[in-house]
C-alpha positions as CSV (number, residue, x, y, z in Angstrom):
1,X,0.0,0.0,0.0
2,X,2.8,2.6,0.8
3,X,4.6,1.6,-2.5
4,X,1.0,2.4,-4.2
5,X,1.0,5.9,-2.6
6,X,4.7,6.7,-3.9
7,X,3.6,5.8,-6.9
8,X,0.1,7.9,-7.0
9,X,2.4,10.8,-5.6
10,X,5.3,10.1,-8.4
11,X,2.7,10.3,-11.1
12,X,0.9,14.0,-9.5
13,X,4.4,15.7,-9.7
14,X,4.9,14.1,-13.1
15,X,1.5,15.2,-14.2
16,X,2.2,18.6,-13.2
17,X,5.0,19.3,-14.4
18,X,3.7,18.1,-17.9
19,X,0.8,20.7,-17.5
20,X,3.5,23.0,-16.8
21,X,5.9,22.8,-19.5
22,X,2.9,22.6,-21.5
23,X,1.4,25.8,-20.8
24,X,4.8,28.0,-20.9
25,X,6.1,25.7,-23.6
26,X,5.2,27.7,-27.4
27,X,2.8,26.2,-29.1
28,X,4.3,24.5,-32.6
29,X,2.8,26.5,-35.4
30,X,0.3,24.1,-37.5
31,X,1.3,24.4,-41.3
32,X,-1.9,22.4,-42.9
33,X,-3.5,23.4,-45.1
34,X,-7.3,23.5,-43.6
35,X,-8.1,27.3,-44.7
36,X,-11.1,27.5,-41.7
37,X,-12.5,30.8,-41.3
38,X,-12.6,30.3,-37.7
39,X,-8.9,29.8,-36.9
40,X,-6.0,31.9,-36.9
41,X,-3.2,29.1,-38.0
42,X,-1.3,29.9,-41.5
43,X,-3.0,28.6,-43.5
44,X,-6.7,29.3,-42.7
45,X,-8.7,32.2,-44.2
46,X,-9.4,34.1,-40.7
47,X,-8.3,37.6,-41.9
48,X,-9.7,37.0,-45.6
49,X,-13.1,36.6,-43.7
50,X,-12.9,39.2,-40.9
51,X,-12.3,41.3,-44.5
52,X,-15.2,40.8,-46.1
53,X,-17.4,44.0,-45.0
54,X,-14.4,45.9,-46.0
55,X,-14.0,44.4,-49.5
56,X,-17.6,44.2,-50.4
57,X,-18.8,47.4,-48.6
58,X,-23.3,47.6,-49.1
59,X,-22.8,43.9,-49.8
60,X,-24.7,41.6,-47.3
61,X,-22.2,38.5,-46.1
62,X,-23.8,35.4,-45.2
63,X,-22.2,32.3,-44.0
64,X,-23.5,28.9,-45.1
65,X,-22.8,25.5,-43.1
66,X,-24.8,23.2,-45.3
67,X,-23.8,21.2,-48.5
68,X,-24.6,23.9,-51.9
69,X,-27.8,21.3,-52.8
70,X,-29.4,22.4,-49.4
71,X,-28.3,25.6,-49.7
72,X,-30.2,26.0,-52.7
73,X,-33.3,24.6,-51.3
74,X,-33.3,26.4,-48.0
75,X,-31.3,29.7,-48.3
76,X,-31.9,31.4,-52.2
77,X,-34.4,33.0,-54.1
78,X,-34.7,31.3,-57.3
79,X,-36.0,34.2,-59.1
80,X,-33.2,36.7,-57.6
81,X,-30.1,37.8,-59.0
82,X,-26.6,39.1,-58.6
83,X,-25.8,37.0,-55.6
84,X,-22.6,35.3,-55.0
85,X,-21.6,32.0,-53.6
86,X,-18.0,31.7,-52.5
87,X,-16.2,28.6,-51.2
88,X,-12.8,28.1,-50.6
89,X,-11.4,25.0,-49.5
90,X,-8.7,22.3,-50.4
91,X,-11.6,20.5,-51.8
92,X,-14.4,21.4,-53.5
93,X,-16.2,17.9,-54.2
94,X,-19.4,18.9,-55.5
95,X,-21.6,15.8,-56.7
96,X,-23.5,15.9,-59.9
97,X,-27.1,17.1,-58.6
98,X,-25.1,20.0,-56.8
99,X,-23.4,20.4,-60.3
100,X,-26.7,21.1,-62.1
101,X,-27.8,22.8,-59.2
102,X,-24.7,25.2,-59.5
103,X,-25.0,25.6,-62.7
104,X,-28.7,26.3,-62.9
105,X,-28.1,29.1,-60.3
106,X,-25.0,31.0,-62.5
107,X,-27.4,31.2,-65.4
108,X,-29.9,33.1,-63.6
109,X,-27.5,35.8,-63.2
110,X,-26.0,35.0,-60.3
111,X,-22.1,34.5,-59.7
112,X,-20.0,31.7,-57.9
113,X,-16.7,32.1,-56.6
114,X,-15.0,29.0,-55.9
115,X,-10.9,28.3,-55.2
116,X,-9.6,25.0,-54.3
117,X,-7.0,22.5,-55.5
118,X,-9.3,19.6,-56.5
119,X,-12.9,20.5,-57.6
120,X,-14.3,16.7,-57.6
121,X,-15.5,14.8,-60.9
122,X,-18.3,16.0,-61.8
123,X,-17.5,19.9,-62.2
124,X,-14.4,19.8,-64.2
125,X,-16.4,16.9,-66.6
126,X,-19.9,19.6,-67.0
127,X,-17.3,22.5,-68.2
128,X,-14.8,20.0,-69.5
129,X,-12.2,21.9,-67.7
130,X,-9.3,19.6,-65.5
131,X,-6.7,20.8,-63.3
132,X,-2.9,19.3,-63.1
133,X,0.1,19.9,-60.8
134,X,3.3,21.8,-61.8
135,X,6.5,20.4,-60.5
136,X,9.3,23.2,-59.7
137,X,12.3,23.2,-59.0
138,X,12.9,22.9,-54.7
139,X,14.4,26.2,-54.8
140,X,11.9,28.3,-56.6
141,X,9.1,30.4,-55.0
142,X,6.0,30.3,-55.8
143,X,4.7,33.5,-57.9
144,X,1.3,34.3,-59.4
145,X,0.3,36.9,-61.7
146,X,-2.4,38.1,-63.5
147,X,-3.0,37.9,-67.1
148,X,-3.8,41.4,-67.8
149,X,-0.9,43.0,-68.7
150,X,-3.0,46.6,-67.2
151,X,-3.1,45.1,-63.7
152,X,0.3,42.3,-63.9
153,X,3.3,43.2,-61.4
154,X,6.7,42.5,-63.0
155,X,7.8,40.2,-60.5
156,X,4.4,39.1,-59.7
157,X,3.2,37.9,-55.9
158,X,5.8,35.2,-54.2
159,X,5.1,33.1,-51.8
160,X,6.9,29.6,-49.8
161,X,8.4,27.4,-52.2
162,X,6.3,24.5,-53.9
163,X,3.1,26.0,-52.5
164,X,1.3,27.2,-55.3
165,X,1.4,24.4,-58.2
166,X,-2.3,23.8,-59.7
167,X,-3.4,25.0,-62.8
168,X,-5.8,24.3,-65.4
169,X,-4.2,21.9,-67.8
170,X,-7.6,22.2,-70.1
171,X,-10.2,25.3,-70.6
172,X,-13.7,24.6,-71.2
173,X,-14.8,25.1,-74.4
174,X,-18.7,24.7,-74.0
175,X,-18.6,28.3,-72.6
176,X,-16.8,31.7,-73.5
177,X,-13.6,31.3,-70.6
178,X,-11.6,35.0,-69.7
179,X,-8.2,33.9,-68.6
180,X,-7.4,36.2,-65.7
181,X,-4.2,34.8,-63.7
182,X,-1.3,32.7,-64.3
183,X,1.7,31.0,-62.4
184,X,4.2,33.3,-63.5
185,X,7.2,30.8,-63.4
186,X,5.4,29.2,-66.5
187,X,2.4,31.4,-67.5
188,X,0.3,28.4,-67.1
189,X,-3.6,29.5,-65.9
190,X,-4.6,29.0,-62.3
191,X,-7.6,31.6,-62.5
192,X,-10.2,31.7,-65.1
193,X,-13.5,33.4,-65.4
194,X,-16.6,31.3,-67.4
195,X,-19.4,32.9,-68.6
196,X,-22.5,30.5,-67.7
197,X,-25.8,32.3,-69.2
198,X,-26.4,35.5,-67.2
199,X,-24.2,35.1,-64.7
200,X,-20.4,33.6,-64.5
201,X,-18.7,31.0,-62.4
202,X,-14.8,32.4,-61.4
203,X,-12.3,29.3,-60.8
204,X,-8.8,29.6,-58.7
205,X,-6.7,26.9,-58.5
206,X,-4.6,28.2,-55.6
207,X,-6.8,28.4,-52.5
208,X,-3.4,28.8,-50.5
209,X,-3.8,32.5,-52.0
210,X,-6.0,33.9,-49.5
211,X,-4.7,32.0,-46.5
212,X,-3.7,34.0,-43.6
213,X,0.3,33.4,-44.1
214,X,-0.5,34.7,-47.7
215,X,-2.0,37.6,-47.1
216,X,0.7,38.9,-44.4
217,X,3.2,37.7,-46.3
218,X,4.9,41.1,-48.3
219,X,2.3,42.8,-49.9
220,X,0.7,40.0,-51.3
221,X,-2.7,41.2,-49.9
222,X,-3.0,43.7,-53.1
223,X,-3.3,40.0,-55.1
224,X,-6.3,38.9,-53.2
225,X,-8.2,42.6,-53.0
226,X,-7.6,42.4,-57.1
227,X,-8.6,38.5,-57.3
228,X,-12.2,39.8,-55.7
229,X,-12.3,43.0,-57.4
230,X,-13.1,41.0,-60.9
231,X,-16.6,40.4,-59.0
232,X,-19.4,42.7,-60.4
233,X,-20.0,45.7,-58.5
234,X,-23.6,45.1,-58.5
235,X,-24.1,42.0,-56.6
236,X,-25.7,42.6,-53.2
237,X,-25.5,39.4,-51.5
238,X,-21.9,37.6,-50.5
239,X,-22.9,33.5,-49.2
240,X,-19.8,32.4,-47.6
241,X,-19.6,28.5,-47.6
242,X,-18.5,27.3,-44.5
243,X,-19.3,23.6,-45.1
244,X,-16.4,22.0,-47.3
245,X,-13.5,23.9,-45.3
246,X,-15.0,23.2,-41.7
247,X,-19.2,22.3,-42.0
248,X,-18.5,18.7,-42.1
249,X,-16.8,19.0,-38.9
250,X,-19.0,20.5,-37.3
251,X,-21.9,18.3,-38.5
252,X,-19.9,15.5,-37.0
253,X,-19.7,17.0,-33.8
254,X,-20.6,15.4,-30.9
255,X,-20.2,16.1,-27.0
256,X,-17.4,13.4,-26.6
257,X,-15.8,14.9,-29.8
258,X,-16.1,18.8,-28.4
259,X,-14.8,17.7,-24.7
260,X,-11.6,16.6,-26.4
261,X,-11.5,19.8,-28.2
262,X,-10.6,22.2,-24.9
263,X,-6.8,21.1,-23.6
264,X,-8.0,21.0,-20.1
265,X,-11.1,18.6,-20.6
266,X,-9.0,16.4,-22.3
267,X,-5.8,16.1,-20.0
268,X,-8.4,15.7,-17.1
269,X,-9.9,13.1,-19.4
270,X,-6.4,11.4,-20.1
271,X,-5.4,11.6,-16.3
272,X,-8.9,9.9,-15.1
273,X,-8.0,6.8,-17.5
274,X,-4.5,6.8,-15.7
275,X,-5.9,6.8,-12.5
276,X,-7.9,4.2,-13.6
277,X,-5.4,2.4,-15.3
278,X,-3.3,2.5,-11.9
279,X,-6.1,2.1,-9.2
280,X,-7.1,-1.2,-11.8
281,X,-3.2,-2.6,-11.3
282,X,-2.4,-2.0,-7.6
283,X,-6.0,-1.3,-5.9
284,X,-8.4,-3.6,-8.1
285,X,-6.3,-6.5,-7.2
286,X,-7.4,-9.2,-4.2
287,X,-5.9,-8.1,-1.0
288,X,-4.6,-10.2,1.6
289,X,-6.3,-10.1,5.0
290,X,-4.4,-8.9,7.6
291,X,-2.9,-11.4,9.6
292,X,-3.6,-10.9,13.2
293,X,-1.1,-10.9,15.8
294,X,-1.3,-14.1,18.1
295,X,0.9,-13.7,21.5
296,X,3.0,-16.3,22.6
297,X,1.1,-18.3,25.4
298,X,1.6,-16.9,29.1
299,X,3.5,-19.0,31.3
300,X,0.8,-18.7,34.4
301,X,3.3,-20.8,36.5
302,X,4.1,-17.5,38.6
303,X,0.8,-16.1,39.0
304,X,-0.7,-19.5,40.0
305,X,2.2,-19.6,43.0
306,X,1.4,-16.4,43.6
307,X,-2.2,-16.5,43.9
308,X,-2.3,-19.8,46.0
309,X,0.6,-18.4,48.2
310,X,-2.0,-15.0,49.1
311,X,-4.4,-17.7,50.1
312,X,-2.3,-19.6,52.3
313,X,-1.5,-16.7,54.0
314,X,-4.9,-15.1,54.4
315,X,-5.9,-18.2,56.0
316,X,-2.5,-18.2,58.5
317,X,-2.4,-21.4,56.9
318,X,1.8,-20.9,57.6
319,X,2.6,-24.4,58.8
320,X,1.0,-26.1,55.8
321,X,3.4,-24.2,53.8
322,X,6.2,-25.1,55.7
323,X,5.5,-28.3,54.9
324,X,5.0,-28.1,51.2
325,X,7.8,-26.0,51.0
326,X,10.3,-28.7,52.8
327,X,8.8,-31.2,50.6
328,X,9.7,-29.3,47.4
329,X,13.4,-29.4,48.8
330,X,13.6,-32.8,49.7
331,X,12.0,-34.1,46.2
332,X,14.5,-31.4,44.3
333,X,17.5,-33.6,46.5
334,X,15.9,-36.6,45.1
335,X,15.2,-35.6,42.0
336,X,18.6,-33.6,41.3
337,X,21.3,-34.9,43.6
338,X,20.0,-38.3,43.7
339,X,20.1,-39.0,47.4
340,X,17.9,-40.8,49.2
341,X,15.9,-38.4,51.9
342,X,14.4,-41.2,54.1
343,X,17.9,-41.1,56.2
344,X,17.3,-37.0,56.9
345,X,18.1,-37.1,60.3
346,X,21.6,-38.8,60.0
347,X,24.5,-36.3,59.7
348,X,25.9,-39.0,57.1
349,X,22.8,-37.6,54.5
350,X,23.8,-33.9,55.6
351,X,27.8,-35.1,54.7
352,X,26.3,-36.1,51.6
353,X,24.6,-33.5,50.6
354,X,27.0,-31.0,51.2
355,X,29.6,-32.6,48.5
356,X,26.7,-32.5,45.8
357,X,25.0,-29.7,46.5
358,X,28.7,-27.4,46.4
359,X,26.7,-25.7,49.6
360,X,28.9,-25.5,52.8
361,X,28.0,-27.7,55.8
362,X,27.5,-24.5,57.8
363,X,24.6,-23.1,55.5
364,X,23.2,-26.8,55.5
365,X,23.2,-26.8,59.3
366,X,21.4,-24.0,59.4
367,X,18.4,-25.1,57.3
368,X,18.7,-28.1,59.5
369,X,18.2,-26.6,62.8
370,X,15.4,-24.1,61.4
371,X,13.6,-27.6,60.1
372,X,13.8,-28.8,63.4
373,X,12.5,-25.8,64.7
374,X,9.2,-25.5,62.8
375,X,8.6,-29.0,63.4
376,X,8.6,-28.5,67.2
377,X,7.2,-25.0,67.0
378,X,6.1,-23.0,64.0
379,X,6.9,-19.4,63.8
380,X,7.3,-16.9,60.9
381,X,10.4,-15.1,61.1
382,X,12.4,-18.4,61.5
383,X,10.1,-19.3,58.1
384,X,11.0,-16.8,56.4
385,X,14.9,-16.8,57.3
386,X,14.0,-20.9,56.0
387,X,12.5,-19.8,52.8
388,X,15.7,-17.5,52.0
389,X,18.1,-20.1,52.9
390,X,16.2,-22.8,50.5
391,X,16.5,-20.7,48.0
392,X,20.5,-19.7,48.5
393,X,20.8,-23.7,48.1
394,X,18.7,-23.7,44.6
395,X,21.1,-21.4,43.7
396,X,24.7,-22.6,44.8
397,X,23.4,-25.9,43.8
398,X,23.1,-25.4,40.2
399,X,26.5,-24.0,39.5
């Protein structure tokens, strides 16, 4: 049990000195690519959001957190125009009912914004558009541009090496396509504008442009204000998709899922399965019962002399032990020195008895002459000088 405590005790000074070094420790900076409006990491879209009102001042911005086919159904007016829907994302996987839907909503004169690196199957196949990687070289940076030679930089906009490497290997041909920006390392065309009836769908390849690490990094937040400035100037109604960067999520969420979420639920989460864990190994176990403590058995030899001499002498019963006490002596001669005691009263037996005993004839003649006395007459101080010289003999006799 005391090991068990140490142990419980190791783990609390452990534990807090995780918590510790994790709170005063920096946080490592997350470089994936999840472009969330709601999160502040590199490469979200926090400050592209927190924007908007800016950008698209009289405009109302909406957020969306459904798929675009419930969208549809739920949010829009069918018969209203110059609306936009923009979603950015890494992935835009629209199926093919949202396709038609998508479509059907451009040609009423709306608009759709959409910027990702993958756009599905079933969009790039309805506009017959697809999009491919560029490989560069591991020291280049990446650089956009735009195709208008009135609004192109002459270095264009860089950015971290390798980032930006999607473009649109085909253009559709179904509808009448505006080629608006390039990668400038190979003028291939990441950003195209398709006109889709009365409206027009706009397509990035390069979602990683209006991250937050984008937009702080140089001046590269001039590319993004000019990317959005190709929107009309008459729409009045922004829908910002919050479904394929983060909806899903949040559609999945459940409590067990948000109670990991906050670091302090979840290392109080991860400590009670420890404890568990550790009450399980040394606690759950059977115990063994305590084994009780059995003292040796009392030798009562003492206390039984003890108590029978107090009755003897309450009862002035002093001759009677006399008598036993004699007796004792003479069966301890028997018994010890192996002498006969029937010839007591010779001064032979006394002889005898004083060369196996090792106890001087004067101290035996003594005890002799007090025996004699008692016999004739008892009294108790000449008992108990008797008593004391008995017990001298026990004494000298066993050395």
């Amino acid at each position: 049990m005391k090991g068990y405590k140490n142990l419980v005790i190791t783990f609390i000074v452990l534990f807090v000195l995780f918590v510790f070094t994790k709170l005063t420790a920096p946080k490592p900076t997350e470089w994936v690519e999840t472009l969330r409006d709601d999160e502040k990491k590199p490469y979200d879209t926090y400050i592209l959001h927190k924007s908007l009102p800016s950008l698209f001042k009289e405009v109302k911005i909406q957020n969306t957190t459904v798929p675009f086919y419930n969208f549809m159904d739920e949010n829009l007016d069918k018969n209203d125009s110059n609306q936009v829907y923009m979603a950015i994302a890494p992935s835009l996987p629209f199926t093919e009912i949202e396709v038609k839907k998508l479509l059907t909503f451009v040609k009423n004169g709306n608009y759709a914004f959409l910027s990702a690196e993958s756009f599905g199957n079933f969009l790039p196949d309805s506009l017959r558009a697809s999009v491919h990687m560029y490989f560069f070289d591991v020291l280049d940076s990446s650089r956009v541009n735009f195709a208008d030679s009135t609004i192109r930089t002459p270095k264009g906009y860089d950015f971290f090496a390798g980032t930006i490497d999607k473009y649109f290997d085909s253009l559709p041909k179904k509808y009448i396509t505006e080629k608006l920006g390039v990668i400038e390392q190979n003028q291939r065309t990441n950003f195209i504008k398709i006109n889709i009836g009365k409206g027009s769908m706009y397509l990035h390849a390069a979602p990683i442009c209006f991250s937050n690490a984008f937009q702080l990094y140089k001046n590269n937040y001039h590319y993004t204000e000019q990317v959005l400035s190709f929107l009309p100037k008459k729409i009045h109604t922004l829908y910002w998709d919050q479904y394929y960067s983060q909806g899903r999520d949040r559609e999945a969420q459940t409590p067990f899922r948000y109670f990991l979420s906050h670091f302090w639920l979840r290392i109080g989460f991860y400590m009670a399965w420890i404890l568990l864990i550790l009450y399980v190994l040394f606690s759950g176990k059977r115990r063994q019962r305590l084994i009780p403590i059995i003292n040796p058995p009392r030798n009562t030899t003492e206390d039984f002399i003890n108590t029978i001499s107090s009755l003897y002498y309450n009862q002035k019963s002093g001759p009677e032990i006399f008598e036993k006490k004699v007796y004792r002596w003479l069966a301890y001669i028997r018994d010890h020195l192996q002498l006969n005691t029937e010839d007591v009263t010779t001064d032979d037996f006394w002889k005898k008895l004083s060369e196996k005993s090792n106890v001087d004839m004067p101290s035996l003649q003594i005890i002799r002459e007090q025996i004699i006395a008692l016999q004739t007459q008892y009294n108790d101080e000449i008992f108990k000088s008797l008593y004391k010289n008995i017990e001298s003999f026990y004494q000298k006799a066993k050395k």
